[in-house]
N, C-alpha and C positions, 0 to 999 in steps of 0.2 A: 504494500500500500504506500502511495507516496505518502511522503510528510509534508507537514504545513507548510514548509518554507518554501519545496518544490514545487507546491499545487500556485501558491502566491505568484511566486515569479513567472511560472508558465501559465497564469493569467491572464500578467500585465504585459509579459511578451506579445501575447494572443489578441488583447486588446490593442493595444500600439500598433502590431504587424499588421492590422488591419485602416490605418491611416495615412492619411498621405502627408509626404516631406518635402521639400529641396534641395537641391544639391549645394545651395550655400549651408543648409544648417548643417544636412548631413556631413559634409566634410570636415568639420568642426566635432566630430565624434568618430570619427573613421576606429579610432584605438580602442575603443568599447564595441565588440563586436555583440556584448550580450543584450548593452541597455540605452547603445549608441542611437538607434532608430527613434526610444520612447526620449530621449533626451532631443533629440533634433525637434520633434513634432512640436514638443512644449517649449522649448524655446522659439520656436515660429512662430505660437499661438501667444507668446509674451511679447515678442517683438510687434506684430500685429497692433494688441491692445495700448502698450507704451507709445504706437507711434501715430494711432489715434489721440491721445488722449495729448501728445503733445501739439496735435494739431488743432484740437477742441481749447487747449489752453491760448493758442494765441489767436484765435477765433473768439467763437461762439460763448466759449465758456460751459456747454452743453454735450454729454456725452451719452448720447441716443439710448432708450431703454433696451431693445435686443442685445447691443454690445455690452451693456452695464451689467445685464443679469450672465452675458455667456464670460463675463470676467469674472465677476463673481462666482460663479460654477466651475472658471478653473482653477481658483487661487482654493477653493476645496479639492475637486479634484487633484492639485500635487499636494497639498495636506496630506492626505488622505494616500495617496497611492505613496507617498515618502513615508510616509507612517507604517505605511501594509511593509514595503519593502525592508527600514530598520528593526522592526518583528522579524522579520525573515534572514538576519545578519547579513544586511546589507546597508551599507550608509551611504546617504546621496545629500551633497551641499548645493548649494543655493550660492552662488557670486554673492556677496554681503551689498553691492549695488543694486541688484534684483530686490532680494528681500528686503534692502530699502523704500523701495520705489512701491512693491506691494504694500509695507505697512502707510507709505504714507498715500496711499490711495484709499485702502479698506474704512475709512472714519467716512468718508463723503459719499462712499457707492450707495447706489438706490437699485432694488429691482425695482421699480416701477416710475415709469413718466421719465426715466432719463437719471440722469446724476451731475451735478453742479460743479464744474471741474471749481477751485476756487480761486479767488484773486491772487497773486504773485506765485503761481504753482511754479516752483523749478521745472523745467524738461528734462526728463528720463533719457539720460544719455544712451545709446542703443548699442548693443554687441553686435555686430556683424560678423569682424572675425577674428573670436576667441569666443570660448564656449561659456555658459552661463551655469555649468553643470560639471558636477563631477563627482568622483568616488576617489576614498583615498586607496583604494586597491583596485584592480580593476577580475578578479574571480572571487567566487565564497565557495563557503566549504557549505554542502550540505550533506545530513547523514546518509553515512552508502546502505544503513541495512533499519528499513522501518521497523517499531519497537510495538508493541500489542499496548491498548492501554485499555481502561475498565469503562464500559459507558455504562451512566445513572439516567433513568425516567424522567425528565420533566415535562413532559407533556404526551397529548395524545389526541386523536381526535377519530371522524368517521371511518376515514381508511388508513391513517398512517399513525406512528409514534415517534415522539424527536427525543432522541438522548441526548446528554451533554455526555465531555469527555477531556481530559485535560490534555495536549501532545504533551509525550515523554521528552522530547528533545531538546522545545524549547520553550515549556511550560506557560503554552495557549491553550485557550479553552475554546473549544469546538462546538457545534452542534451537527447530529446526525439525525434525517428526516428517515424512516424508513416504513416502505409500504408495508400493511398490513396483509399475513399470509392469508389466503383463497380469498380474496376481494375479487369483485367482478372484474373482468375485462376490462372494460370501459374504465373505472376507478382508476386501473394499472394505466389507460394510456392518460385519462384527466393527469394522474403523480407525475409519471414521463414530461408531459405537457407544459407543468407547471417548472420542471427542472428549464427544460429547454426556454421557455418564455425570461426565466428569470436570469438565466445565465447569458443574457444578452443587455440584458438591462443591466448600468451603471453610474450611480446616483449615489449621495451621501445619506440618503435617506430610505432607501432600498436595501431588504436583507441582500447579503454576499453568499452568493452560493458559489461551488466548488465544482467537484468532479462527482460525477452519477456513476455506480455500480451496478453494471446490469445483472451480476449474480446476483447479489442481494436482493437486487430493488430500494436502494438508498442513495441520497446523495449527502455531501460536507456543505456544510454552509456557517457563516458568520453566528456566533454565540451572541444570545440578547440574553438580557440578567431577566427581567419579567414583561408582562403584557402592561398594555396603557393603564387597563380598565385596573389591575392592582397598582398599579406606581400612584394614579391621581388616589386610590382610596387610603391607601398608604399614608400620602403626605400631604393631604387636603387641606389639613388644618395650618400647616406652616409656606403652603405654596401662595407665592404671590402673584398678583395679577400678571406682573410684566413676564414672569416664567410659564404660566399659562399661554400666552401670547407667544411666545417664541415655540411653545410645542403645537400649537394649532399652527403657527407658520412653517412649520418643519412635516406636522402632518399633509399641508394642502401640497408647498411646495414637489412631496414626492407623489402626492398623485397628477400633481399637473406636469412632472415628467411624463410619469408613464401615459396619461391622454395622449400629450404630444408624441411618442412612441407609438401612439394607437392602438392601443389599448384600454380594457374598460376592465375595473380590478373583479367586480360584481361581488363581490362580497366582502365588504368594507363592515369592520367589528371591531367593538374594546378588546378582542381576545386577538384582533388577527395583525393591529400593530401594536408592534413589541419596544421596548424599552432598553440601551446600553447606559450603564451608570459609569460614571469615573470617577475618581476620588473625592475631584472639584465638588460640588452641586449642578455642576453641568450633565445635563442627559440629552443622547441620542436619541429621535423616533427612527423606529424601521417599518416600512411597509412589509407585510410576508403574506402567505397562504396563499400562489398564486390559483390554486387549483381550480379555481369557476372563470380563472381570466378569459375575456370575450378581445379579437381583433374586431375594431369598431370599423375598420374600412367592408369585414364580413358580412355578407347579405344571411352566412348560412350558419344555421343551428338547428340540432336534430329537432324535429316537430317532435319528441317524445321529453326531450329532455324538460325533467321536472324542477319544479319552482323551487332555488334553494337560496342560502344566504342566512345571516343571520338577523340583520336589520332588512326587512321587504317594506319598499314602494307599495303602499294599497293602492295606487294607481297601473301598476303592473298588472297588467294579466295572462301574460305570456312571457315567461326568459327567455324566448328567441327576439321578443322588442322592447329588449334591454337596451336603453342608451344614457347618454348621458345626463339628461336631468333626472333618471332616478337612482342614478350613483350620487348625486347631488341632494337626495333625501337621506341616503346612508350617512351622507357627512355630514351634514347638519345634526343627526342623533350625534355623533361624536364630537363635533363642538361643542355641543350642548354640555355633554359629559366635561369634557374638556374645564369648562368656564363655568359649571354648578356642581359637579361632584354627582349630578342626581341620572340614576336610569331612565327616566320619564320626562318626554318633553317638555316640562312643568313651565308654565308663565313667566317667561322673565323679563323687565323693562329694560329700558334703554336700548344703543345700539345693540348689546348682544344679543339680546333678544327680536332687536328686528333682522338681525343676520341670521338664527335659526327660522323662524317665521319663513323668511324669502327661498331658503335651501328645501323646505317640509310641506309648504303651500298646495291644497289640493289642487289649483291648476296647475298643468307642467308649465303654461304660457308665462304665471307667474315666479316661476324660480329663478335661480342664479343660470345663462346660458353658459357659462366655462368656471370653471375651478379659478383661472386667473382672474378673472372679476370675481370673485369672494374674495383671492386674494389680498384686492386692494381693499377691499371692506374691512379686513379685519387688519391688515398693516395700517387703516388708519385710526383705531381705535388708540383712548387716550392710554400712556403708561397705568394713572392712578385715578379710571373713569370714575364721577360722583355715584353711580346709580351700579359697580361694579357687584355681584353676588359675595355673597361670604365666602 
């Protein structure tokens, strides 16, 4: 069985090898035969946003919302993939000019309506030719012979059970989804379905899935400490507005990935996104359960297939005319949880409650028509609203 650090790297290989570069960055990495590629693409996509933003400075002053939010998405993205990688004994630096230029952009970015370069911004002096990246070795060592380790229950559902499990090597913690033995057919290809869907998808707020065993019928995917619906019951009483706020913006943000991905998750639940805790008080949302996921470009769905989900649209009467305003009733009950603690869409004043209201509304004509307009709804809500719930 590979180990974590192999499955990581032969990820991020797999994701990168699948983008495109130039021959100016690429030659700037030629000596990196292993991480030379993923290093070219991201510094293209930095050079890029730097030489916008130096252009927006002696202009406009205005730096367009598409670019603002895809800057934002990848100053995560290399978080994030630097991160997976130094878990995986591997260290990748940042030019200390870059990660200048990043921190002093991240205070003024906006997703939404654009971002406001400010008055006297320096310009971002740009790398052309010398590399912006680097490792102070250029191989790792990973183990030549996988080690057996013990998986623990924590969860389970209609056709599958997820273990957790520590790697022996390099003491991470795993989770393993595995189909449940004599499930239907159909179950086994929905499980398959869901590996495959998700294994494509890559968002900071989307579980991390791995490699699928066809012996088994299991796949490796990203550990999450618990679900939504127990973290907010949990820590209700000490959770403050503006950290509610950032986890309802972390929940919509990954699903208005996946839309844009085309896809419809259809079964959005307190149980189906899951929670990463860190020492900080800072927490993770993960999207997970892809297994009812619908492609919304799709006309087709078996006429047999029956009504499932946890939160149902009573304006649905058919799961083949699933679309998106009644994914947009699912998320509204989870807002709602979100910002009252309560199971029941109970009465609530002010804006958040006219933000549930517009997501739950018996007509579909009246609901929210995309995730990113909720977005802006709830990104404008105050830090410390007067009419906020307990």
């Amino acid at each position: 069985m590979p180990t974590a650090a192999e499955l990581t790297i032969s990820d991020l290989r797999e994701k990168y090898g699948a983008l495109a570069t130039t021959p100016a960055f690429k030659r700037l990495y030629e000596d990196d035969l292993e991480f030379g590629h993923m290093f070219a693409v991201l510094h293209g996509r930095l050079n890029g946003h730097f030489a916008g933003i130096n252009d927006r400075a002696r202009s406009t002053h205005h730096y367009w919302a598409d670019p603002s939010r895809d800057f934002m998405d990848l100053i995560l993205e290399i978080n994030q993939d630097f991160h997976d990688l130094y878990r995986a004994g591997v260290r990748v630096q940042l030019v200390d000019s870059y990660q200048e230029a990043i921190e002093r952009c991240e205070p003024w970015l906006s997703r939404s309506g654009g971002s406001t370069v400010p008055d006297g911004f320096e310009p971002i002096e740009l790398l052309k030719v010398e590399p912006a990246m680097s490792r102070p070795t250029t191989t790792v060592k990973v183990s030549e012979k996988p080690k057996s380790a013990d998986l623990k229950m924590v969860g389970h559902g209609s056709y599958a059970n997820v273990f957790s499990y520590v790697d022996p090597t390099y003491g991470i913690k795993f989770a393993v989804k595995r189909a449940k033995s004599g499930i239907h057919e159909r179950d086994l290809q929905r499980f398959r379905q869901e590996f495959d869907v998700m294994k494509k998808l890559n968002f900071p707020y989307v579980v991390q899935v791995y490699k699928y065993d066809e012996d088994r019928n299991e796949y490796r995917m990203e550990f999450c400490d618990e679900t939504l619906r127990s973290y907010i019951a949990r820590t209700n009483s000490s959770l403050a507005f503006a950290s509610r706020k950032r986890i309802a913006l972390q929940f919509l943000y990954g699903l208005n990935y996946i839309h844009g991905q085309g896809h419809l998750h259809r079964d959005i639940s307190l149980q189906n996104v899951l929670v990463k805790l860190f020492d900080s008080p800072a927490v993770v949302l993960k999207l997970s359960d892809f297994g009812l996921v619908k492609d919304r470009n799709s006309e087709f769905t078996r006429t047999d297939t029956e009504m499932r989900g946890t939160i149902r649209d009573p304006q649905l009467h058919s799961f083949k005319d699933y679309a998106v305003k009644n994914e947009i009733y699912s998320i509204g009950w989870v807002l709602s949880y979100i910002f009252t603690s309560r199971d029941v869409l109970a009465p609530v004043d002010g804006e958040i409650g006219r933000i549930v209201r517009k997501c739950t509304e018996h007509e579909l004509v009246d609901r929210y028509d995309t995730v990113l307009e909720l977005i802006g709804d709830i990104e404008k809500l105050n830090a410390v609203p007067v009419d906020a719930p307990a």
